[in-house]
C-alpha positions in Angstrom: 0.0 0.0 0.0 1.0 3.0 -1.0 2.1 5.7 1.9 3.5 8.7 0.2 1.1 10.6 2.0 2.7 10.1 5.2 6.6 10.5 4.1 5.4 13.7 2.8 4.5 14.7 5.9 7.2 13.9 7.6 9.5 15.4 5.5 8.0 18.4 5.5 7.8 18.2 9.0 11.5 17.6 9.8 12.8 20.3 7.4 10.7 22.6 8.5 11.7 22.3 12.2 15.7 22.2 10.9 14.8 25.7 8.1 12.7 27.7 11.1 14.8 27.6 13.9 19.0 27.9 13.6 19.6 27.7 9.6 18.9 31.4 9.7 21.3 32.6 12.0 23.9 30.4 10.3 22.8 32.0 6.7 22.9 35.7 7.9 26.1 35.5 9.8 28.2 33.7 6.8 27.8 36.8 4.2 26.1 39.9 4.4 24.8 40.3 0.5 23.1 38.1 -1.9 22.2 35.6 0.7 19.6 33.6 -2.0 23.3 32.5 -3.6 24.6 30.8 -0.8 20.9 29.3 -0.3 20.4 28.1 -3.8 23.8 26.5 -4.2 22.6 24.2 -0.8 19.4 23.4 -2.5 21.0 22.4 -5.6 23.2 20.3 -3.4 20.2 18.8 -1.7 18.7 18.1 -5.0 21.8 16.7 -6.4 22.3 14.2 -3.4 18.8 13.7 -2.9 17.8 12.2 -6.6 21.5 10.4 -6.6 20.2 8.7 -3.5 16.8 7.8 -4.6 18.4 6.5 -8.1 20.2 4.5 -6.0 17.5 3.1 -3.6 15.9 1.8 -7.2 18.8 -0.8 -7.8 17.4 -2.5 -4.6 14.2 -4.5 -3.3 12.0 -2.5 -1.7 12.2 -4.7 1.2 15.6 -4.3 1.5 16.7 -1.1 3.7 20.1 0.7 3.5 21.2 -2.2 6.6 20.6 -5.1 4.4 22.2 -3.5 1.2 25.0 -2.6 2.7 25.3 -6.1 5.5 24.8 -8.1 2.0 28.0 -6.3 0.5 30.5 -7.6 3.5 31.3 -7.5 6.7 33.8 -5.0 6.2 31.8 -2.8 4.0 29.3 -2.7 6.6 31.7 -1.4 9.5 33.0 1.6 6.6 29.5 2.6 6.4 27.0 2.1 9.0 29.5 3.0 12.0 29.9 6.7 10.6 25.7 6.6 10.2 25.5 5.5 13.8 28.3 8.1 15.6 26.5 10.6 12.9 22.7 10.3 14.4 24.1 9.9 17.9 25.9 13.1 17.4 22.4 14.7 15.8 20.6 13.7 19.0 22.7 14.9 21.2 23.1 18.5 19.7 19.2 18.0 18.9 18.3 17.3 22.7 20.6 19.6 24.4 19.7 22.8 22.0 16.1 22.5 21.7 16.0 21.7 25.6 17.9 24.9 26.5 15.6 26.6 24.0 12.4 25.6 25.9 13.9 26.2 29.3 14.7 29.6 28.4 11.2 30.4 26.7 8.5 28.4 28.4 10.0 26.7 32.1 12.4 29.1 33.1 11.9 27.8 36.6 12.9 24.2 35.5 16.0 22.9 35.7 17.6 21.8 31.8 18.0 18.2 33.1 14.4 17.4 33.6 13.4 18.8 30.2 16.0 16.9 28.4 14.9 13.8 30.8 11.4 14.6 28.9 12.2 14.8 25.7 14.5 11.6 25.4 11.6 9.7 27.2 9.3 10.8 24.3 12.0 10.1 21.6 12.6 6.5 23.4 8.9 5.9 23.4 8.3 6.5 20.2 11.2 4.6 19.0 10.2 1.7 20.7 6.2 1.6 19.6 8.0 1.5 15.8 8.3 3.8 12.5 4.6 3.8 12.0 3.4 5.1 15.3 5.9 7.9 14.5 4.5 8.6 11.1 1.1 8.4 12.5 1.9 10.8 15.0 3.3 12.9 12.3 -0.1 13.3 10.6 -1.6 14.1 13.9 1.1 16.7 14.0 0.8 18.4 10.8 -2.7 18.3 11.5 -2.7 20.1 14.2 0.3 22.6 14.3 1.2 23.3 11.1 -1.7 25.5 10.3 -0.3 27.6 13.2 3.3 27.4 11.1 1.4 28.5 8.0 -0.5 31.7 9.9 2.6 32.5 11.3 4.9 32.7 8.2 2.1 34.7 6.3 2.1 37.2 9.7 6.0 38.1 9.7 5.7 39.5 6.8 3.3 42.3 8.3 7.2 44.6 9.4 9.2 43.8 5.9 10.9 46.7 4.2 12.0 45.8 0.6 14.9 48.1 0.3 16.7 45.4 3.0 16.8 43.2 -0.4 19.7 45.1 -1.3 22.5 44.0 -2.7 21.3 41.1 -4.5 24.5 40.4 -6.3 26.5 38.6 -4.1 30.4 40.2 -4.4 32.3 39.0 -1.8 32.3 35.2 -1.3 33.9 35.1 1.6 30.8 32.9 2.8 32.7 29.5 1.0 35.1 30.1 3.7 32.7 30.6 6.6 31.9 27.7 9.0 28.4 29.1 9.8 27.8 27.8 6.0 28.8 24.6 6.8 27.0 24.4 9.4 23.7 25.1 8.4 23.7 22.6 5.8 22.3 20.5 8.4 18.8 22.1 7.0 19.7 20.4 3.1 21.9 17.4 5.1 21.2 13.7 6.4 17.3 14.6 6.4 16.6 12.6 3.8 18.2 9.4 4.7 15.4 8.1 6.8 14.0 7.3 3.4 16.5 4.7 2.8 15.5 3.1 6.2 11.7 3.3 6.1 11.3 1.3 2.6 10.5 -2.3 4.3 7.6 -0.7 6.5 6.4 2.6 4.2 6.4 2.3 1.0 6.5 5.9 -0.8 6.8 7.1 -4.4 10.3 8.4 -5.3 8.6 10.9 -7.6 6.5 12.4 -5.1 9.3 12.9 -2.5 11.0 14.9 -5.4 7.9 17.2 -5.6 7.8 17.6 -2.0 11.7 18.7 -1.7 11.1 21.2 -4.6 7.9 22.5 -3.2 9.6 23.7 0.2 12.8 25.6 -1.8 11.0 28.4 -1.0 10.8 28.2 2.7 14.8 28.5 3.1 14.8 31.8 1.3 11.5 33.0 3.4 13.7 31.6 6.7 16.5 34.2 5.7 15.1 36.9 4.6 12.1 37.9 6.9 14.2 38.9 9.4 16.9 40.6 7.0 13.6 42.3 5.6 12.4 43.3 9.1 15.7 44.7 11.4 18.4 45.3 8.2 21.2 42.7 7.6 23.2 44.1 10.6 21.1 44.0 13.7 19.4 40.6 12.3 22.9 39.0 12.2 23.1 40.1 16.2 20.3 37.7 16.8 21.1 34.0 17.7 16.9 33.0 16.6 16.6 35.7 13.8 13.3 34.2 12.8 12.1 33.6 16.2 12.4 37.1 17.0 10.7 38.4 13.5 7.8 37.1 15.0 8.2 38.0 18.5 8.2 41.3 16.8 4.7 41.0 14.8 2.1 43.1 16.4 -1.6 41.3 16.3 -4.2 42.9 17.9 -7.3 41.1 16.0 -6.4 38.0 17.9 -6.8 36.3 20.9 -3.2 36.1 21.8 -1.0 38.8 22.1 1.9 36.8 21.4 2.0 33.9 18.7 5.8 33.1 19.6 5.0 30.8 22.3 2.7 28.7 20.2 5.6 29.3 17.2 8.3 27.5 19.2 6.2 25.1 20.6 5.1 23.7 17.2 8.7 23.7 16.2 10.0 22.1 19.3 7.1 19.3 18.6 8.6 18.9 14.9 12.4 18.2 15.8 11.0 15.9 18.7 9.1 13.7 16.0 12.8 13.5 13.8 14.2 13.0 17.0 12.1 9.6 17.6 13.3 8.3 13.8 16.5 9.0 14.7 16.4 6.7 17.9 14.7 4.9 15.3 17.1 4.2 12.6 20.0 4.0 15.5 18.0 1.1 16.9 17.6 -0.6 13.9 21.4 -0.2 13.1 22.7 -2.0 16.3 19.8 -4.5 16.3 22.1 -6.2 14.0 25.1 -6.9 16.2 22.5 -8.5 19.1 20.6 -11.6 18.7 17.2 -11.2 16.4 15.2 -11.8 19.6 16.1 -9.3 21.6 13.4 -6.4 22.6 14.1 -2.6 21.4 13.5 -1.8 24.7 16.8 -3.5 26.0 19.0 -1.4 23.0 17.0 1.7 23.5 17.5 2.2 27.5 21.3 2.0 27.5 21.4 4.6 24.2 19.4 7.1 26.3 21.6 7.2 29.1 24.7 7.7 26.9 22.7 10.4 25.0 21.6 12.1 28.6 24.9 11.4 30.1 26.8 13.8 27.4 24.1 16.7 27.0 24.4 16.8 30.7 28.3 17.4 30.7 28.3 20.3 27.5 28.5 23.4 30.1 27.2 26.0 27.9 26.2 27.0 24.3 29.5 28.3 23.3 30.7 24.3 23.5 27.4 23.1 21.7 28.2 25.4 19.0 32.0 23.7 18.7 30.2 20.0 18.7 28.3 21.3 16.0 31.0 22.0 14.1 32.6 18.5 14.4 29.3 16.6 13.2 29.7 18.5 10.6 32.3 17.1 9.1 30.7 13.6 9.6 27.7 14.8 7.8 29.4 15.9 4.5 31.2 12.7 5.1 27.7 10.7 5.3 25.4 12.7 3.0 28.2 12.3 0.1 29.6 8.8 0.8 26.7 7.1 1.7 24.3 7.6 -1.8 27.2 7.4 -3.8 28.2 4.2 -2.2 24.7 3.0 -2.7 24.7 3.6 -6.8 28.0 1.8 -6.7 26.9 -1.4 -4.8 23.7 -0.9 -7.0 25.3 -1.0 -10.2 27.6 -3.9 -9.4 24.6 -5.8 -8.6 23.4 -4.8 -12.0 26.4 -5.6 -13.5 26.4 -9.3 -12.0 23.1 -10.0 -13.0 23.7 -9.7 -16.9 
């Protein structure tokens, strides 16, 4: 049966809880002209990786997930590719966890202490994990269902302070931005978000082609992401801001509704998206080391040790300035996933292709 449907969702979902939140910041403080350039060369990247990836996916069974192409390849194979996937994911829940945490301490429970938030949030993520891939995409729907109408009203609302002249320059003359590691870093918003595709395909099935329309269809979010807030407070107070778009819409003045401010609600909906990737993350990283256990044994038994490695290291990063340096290191092991992984795939995939003529 087909579920497109629901991977749509999802994606949609996860990228817009990645776009919203700290791929502005990152965008705004690597250049301070022409900022659709540096945009549009990560969404042509994205695109690029994305259909090499899916092209790849088609060499195999459907039935067969990226574990099984890669366990059926060698042993060896195996280790080169799935322990860089594993240390990557455990590194994106980690940064996941301890930022968004901080981030809801800060705005809604300022009286609660970070360790019981990130306590609540790894609970949620285990939880899910454990109930299975499509519990979490059911919960998904539920999601969008609910909150994204609330994402939708508010992106149509920050546009309510925009000056146009802030467009200016459009030509982008210093690319000093190639050499900024805020760039790098905010590929995370165009990075490993699509790879949960290449572990879902035994339990939802999905049309490739559909995906594709869905990853076009959102292009325009990353440049509405970036250039509210430029539009609003001028290139050099919105690169001061570490949540540029958060505080576009702190800053939008509604007095025709029931709430004065629709940040809270804003956050929360955000916060809800990256817990959902969060669970398919604790997913996927159960799935992986399933396969060095006996087939027998319960999720439950892999998932409780994970979160108290996970817990164990957001509780001993001090402060923000070292979260930001842990950022920087994943990133490295996402180019190194993102690249090596499809194009490892359309290798194995065309060897197999190759043998059976």
């Amino acid at each position: 049966m087909d579920k497109s449907f629901y991977v749509i969702i999802m994606y949609i979902l996860i990228h817009t809880g990645f776009i919203l939140f700290l791929y502005p910041e990152n965008i705004i403080e690597s250049t301070s002209q022409g900022h659709w350039l540096p945009i549009m060369m990560q969404v042509a990247f994205h695109l690029i990786i994305f259909v090499l990836f899916i092209k790849a996916l088609q060499y195999f069974p459907t039935e067969e997930d990226i574990i099984s192409i890669y366990t059926k390849a060698g042993k060896m194979i195996a280790i080169l590719m799935l322990l860089p996937m594993l240390l990557y994911y455990l590194f994106v829940m980690i940064l996941k966890v301890r930022s968004y945490s901080e981030i809801i301490t800060i705005v809604f429970l300022s009286q609660t202490p970070l360790w019981a938030i990130m306590a609540l949030v790894l609970g949620i993520a285990s939880y899910l994990a454990v109930k299975g891939v499509e519990s979490i995409f059911r919960t998904g729907l539920l999601v969008f269902i609910l909150l994204f109408p609330l994402i939708t009203f508010s992106l149509v609302v920050s546009f309510q302070n925009v000056d146009w002249h802030y467009i200016y320059p459009l030509w982008v003359e210093d690319f000093s931005f190639l050499t900024n590691k805020s760039y790098y870093i905010s590929y995370f918003a165009v990075g490993g978000g699509f790879l949960f595709l290449g572990f879902i395909r035994p339990f939802v099935a999905f049309q490739s082609k559909k995906i594709l329309y869905t990853v076009v269809a959102i292009i325009p979010l990353f440049l509405i992401a970036v250039y509210i807030p430029i539009l609003t407070f001028g290139q050099a107070t919105a690169s001061t801001f570490l949540f540029p778009f958060v505080v576009t819409i702190d800053a939008v003045n509604l007095t025709w509704v029931m709430f004065d401010r629709i940040t809270v609600f804003f956050l929360l909906s955000i916060f809800i998206f990256i817990l959902l990737f969060l669970s398919l993350v604790f997913w996927i990283v159960v799935r992986i080391l399933s396969r060095c256990f006996p087939s027998k044994t319960q999720p439950i038994y892999i998932v409780l040790p994970v979160s108290i490695l996970i817990y164990s290291i957001c509780l001993s990063i001090p402060n923000w300035e070292d979260l930001e340096k842990l950022f920087v290191w994943t990133t490295i092991l996402e180019f190194y996933v993102i690249i090596v992984v499809p194009i490892s795939i359309i290798l194995l995939g065309l060897r197999l292709k190759v043998a059976g003529k």
